[in-house]
C-alpha positions as CSV (number, residue, x, y, z in Angstrom):
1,X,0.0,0.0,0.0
2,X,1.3,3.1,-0.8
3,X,1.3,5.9,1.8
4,X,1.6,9.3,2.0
5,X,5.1,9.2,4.3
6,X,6.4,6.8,1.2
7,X,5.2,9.1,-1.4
8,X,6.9,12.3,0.3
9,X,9.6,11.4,2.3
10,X,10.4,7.4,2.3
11,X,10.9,6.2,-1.5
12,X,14.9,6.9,-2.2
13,X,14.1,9.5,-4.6
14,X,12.7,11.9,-2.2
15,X,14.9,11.6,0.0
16,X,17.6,12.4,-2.3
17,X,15.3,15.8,-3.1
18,X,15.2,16.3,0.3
19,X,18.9,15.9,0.7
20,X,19.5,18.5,-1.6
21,X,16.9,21.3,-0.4
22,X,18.8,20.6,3.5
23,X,22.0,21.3,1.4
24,X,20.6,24.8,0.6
25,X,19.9,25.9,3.4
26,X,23.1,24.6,5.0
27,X,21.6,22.1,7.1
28,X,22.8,18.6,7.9
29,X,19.8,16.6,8.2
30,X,19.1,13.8,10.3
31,X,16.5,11.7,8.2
32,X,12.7,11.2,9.5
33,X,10.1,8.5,8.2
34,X,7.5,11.0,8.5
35,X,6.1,13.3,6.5
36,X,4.9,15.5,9.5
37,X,8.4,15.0,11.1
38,X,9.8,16.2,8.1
39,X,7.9,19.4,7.9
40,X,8.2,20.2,11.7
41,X,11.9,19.2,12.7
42,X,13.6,21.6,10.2
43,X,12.8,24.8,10.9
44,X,13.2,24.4,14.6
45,X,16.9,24.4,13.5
46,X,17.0,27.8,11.7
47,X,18.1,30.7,13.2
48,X,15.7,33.3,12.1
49,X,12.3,33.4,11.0
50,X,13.0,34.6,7.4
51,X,15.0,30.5,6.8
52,X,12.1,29.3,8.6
53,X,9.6,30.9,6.3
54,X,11.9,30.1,2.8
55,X,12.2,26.5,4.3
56,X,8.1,26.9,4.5
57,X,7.9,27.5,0.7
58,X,10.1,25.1,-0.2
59,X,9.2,22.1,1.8
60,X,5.6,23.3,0.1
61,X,7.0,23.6,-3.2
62,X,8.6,19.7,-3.3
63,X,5.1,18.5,-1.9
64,X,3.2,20.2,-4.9
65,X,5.4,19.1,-7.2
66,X,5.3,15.3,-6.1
67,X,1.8,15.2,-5.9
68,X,1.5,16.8,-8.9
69,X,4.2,14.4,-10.7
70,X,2.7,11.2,-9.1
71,X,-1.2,11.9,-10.4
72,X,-0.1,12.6,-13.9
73,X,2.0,9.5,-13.9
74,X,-0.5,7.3,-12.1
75,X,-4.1,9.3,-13.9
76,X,-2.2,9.6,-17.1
77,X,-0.2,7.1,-17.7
């Protein structure tokens, strides 16, 4: 069954996305499982609220895109 912490965060491809966007912002990243996790641990990290909000966007940004890529691929064929 596919879920939505697979889809986002778990499959090797996103995590490889995600790898880059914590490159970015200069951030080693400890991996999470969890899409929630993944949204919430990083910005606790930053050191002001203007990284916090351009990690906001971003983190938004890889989400849309996914979900975007994967129904086209799966609606489409």
């Amino acid at each position: 069954m596919e879920t939505m912490d697979h889809v986002f965060v778990q499959c090797e491809e996103m995590r490889q996305i995600w790898n880059n966007c914590f490159r970015w912002f200069n951030y080693s990243n400890v991996s999470t499982n969890l899409l929630v996790d993944n949204f919430h641990q990083y910005p606790i990290c930053l050191l002001y609220k203007t990284e916090i909000s351009k990690w906001r966007i971003v983190w938004t940004a890889v989400i849309w895109c996914t979900w975007n890529m994967r129904n086209n691929i799966i609606f489409s064929n």
